[in-house]
LOVEXSE-373031 format. One record per residue (C-alpha): z negated, y negated, x; residue number from 1; residue in three letters. Coordinates in steps of 0.05 Angstrom, whole numbers, m for minus. Example, Ala and Ser with C-alpha at 12.3 -4.5 7.8 and 13.67 -1.06 7.14 Angstrom:
pt zz=m156 yy=90 xx=246 pos=1 code=ALA .
pt zz=m143 yy=21 xx=273 pos=2 code=SER .
end
This chain:
pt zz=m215 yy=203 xx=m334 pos=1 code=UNK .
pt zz=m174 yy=141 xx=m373 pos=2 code=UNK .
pt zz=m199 yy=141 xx=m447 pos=3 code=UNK .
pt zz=m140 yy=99 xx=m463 pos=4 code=UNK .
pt zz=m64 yy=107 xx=m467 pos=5 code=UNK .
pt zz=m56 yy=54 xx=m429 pos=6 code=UNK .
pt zz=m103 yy=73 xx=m371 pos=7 code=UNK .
pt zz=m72 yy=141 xx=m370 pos=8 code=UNK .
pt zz=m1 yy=109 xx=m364 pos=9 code=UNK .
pt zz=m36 yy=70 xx=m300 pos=10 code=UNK .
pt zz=m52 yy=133 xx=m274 pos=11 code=UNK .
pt zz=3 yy=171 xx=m284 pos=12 code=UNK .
pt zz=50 yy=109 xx=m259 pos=13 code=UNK .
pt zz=4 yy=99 xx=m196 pos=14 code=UNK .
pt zz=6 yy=169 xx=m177 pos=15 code=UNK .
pt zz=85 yy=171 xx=m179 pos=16 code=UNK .
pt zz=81 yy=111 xx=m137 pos=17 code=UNK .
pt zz=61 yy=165 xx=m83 pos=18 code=UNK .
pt zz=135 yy=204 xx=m99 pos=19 code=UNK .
pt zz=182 yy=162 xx=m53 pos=20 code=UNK .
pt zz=133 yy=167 xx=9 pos=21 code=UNK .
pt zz=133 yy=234 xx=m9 pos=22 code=UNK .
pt zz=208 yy=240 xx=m10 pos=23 code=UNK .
pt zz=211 yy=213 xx=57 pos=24 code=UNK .
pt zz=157 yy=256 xx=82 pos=25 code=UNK .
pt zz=198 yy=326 xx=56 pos=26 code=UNK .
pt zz=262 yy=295 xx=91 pos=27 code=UNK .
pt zz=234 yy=294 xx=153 pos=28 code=UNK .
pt zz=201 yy=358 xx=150 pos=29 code=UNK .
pt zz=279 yy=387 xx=129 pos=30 code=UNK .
pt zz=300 yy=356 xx=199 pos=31 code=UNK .
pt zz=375 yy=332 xx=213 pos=32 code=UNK .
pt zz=388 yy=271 xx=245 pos=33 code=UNK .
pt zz=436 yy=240 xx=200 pos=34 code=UNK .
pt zz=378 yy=232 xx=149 pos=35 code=UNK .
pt zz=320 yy=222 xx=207 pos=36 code=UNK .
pt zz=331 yy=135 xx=213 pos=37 code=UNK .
pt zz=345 yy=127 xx=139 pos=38 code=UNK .
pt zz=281 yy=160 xx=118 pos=39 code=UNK .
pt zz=243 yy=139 xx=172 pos=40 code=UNK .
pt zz=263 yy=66 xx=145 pos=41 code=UNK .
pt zz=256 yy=78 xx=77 pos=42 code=UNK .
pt zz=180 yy=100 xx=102 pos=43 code=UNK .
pt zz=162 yy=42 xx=127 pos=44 code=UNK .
pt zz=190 yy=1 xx=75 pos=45 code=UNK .
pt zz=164 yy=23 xx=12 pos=46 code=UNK .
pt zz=87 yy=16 xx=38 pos=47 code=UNK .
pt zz=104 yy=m54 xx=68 pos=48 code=UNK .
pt zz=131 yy=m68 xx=m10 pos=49 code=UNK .
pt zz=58 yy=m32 xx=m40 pos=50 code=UNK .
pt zz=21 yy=m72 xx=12 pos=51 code=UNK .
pt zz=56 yy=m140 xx=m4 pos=52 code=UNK .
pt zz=51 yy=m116 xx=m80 pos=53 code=UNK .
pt zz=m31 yy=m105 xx=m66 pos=54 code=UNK .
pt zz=m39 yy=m177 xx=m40 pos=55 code=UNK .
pt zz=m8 yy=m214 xx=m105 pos=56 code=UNK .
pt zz=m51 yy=m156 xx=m150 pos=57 code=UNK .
pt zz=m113 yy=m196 xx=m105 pos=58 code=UNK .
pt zz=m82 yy=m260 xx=m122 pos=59 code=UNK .
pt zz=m84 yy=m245 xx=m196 pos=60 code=UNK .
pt zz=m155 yy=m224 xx=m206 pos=61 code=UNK .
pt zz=m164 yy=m279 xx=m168 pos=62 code=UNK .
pt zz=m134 yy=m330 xx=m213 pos=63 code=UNK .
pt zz=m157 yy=m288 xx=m274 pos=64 code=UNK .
pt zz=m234 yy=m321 xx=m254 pos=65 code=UNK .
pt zz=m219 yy=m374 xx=m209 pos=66 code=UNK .
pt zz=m290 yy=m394 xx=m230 pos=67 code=UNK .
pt zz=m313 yy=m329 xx=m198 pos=68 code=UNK .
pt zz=m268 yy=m313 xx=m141 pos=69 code=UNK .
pt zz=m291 yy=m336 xx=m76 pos=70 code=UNK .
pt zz=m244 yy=m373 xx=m32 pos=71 code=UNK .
pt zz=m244 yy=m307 xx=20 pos=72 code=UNK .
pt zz=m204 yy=m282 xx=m35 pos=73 code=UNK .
pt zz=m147 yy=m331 xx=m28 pos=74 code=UNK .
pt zz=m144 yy=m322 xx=43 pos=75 code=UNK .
pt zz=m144 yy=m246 xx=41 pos=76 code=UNK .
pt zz=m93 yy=m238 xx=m8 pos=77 code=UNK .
pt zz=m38 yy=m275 xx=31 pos=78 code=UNK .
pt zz=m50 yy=m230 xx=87 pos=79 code=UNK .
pt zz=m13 yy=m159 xx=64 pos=80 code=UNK .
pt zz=49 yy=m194 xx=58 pos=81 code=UNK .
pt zz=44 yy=m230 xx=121 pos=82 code=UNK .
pt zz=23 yy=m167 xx=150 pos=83 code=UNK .
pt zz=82 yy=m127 xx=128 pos=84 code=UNK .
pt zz=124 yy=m190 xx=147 pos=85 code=UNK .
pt zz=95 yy=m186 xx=220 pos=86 code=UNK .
pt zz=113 yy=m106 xx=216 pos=87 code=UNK .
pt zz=185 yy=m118 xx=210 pos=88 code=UNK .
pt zz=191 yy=m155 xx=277 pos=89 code=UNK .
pt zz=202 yy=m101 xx=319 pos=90 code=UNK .
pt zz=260 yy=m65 xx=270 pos=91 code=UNK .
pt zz=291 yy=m126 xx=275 pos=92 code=UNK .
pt zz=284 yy=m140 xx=345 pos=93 code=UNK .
pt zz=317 yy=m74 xx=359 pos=94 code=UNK .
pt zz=256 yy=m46 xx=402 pos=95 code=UNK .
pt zz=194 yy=m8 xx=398 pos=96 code=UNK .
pt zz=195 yy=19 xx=322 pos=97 code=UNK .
pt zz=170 yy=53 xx=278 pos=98 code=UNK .
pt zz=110 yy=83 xx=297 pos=99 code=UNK .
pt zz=72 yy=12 xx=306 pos=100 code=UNK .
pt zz=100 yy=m13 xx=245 pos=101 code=UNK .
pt zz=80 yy=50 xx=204 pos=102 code=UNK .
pt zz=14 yy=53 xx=234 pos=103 code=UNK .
pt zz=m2 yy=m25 xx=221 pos=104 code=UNK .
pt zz=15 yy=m14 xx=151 pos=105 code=UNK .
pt zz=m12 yy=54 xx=136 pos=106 code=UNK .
pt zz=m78 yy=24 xx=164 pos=107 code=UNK .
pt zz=m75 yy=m40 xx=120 pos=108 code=UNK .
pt zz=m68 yy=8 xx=64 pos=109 code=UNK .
pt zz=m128 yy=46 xx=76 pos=110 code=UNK .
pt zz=m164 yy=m12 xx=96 pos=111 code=UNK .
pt zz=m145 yy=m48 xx=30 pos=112 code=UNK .
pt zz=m199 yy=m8 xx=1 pos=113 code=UNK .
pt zz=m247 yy=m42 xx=32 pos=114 code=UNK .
pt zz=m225 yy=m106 xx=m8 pos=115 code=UNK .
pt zz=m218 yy=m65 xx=m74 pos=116 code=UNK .
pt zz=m293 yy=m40 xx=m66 pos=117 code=UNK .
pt zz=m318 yy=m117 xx=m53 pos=118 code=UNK .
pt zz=m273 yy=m146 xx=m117 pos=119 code=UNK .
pt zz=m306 yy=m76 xx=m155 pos=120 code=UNK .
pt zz=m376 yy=m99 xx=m137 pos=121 code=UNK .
pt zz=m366 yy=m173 xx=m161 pos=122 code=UNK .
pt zz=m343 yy=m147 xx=m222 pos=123 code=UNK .
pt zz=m268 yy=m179 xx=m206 pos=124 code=UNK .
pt zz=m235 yy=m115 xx=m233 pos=125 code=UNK .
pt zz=m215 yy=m81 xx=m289 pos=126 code=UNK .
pt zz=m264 yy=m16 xx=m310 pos=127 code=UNK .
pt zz=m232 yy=48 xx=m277 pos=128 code=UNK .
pt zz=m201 yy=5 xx=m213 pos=129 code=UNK .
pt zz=m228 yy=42 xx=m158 pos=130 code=UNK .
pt zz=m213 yy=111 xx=m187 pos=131 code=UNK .
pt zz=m142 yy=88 xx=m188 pos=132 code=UNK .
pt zz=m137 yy=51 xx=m120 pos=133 code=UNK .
pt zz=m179 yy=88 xx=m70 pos=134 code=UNK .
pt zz=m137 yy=155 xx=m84 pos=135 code=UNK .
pt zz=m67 yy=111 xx=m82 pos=136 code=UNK .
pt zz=m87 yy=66 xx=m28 pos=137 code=UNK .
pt zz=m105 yy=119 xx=20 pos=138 code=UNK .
pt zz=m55 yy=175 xx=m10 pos=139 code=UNK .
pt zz=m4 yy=131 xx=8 pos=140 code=UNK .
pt zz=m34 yy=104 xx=80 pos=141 code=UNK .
pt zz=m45 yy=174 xx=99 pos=142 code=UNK .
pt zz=33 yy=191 xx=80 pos=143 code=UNK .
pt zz=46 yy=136 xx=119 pos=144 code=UNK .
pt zz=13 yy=150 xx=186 pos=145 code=UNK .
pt zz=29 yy=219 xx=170 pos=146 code=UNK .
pt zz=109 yy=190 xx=181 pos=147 code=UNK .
pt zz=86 yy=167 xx=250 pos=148 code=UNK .
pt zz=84 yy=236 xx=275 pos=149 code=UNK .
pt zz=139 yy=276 xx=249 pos=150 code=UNK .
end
């Protein structure tokens, strides 16, 4: 549990970060098609935004001990925007969307963690990251996916 009252703002604010996937998840469930593409959309964007949003974090704790971070770390946090870049092709090409697009960045998501647990082990991150991003990251993956069936 956050000792601070900044660390429980962190929480509190990350776990609201879930609320628009969630949104998009009850509006599918309430069926209509009128709402169906906007929420579908909306689905897929948000995470792609999160995912971008997770490779500058990376970037950051990066810079924060460039004396520290290895150069993998660079690399790797370029690629959730480029990733969620790549994702957008096939909205835009008119064709074959969304369920590849939600699935390549619901899986991104949960596989950020993998990332997160590396930087934790380093000692890259703050004290209480992982009890804050493994719950988010794959809360929101999950919710994600979860879009790629309804």
């Amino acid at each position: 549990m956050p000792s601070s009252r900044i660390a429980r703002l962190a929480y509190g604010l990350g776990a609201a970060g879930l609320l628009p996937q969630g949104a998009v998840i009850l509006a599918l469930l309430a069926g209509g098609s009128s709402l169906r593409f906007m929420a579908t959309v909306l689905g897929f964007a948000y995470p792609a935004l999160i995912l971008s949003f997770l490779g500058g974090v990376w970037w950051g704790l990066a810079a924060r001990a460039p004396e520290r971070a290895p150069g993998w770390l660079w690399v790797v946090a370029v690629v959730p925007s480029l990733i969620a870049f790549a994702a957008c092709f096939p909205l835009a090409a008119g064709g074959g969307w969304p369920v590849a697009s939600l699935t390549a960045v619901g899986l991104s998501l949960i596989g950020s963690v993998a990332v997160d647990f590396r930087l934790a082990r380093m000692g890259l991150c703050p004290e209480g990251w992982m009890a804050l991003r493994v719950p988010l990251s794959i809360g929101l993956g999950s919710m994600t996916l979860l879009i790629t069936v309804l």
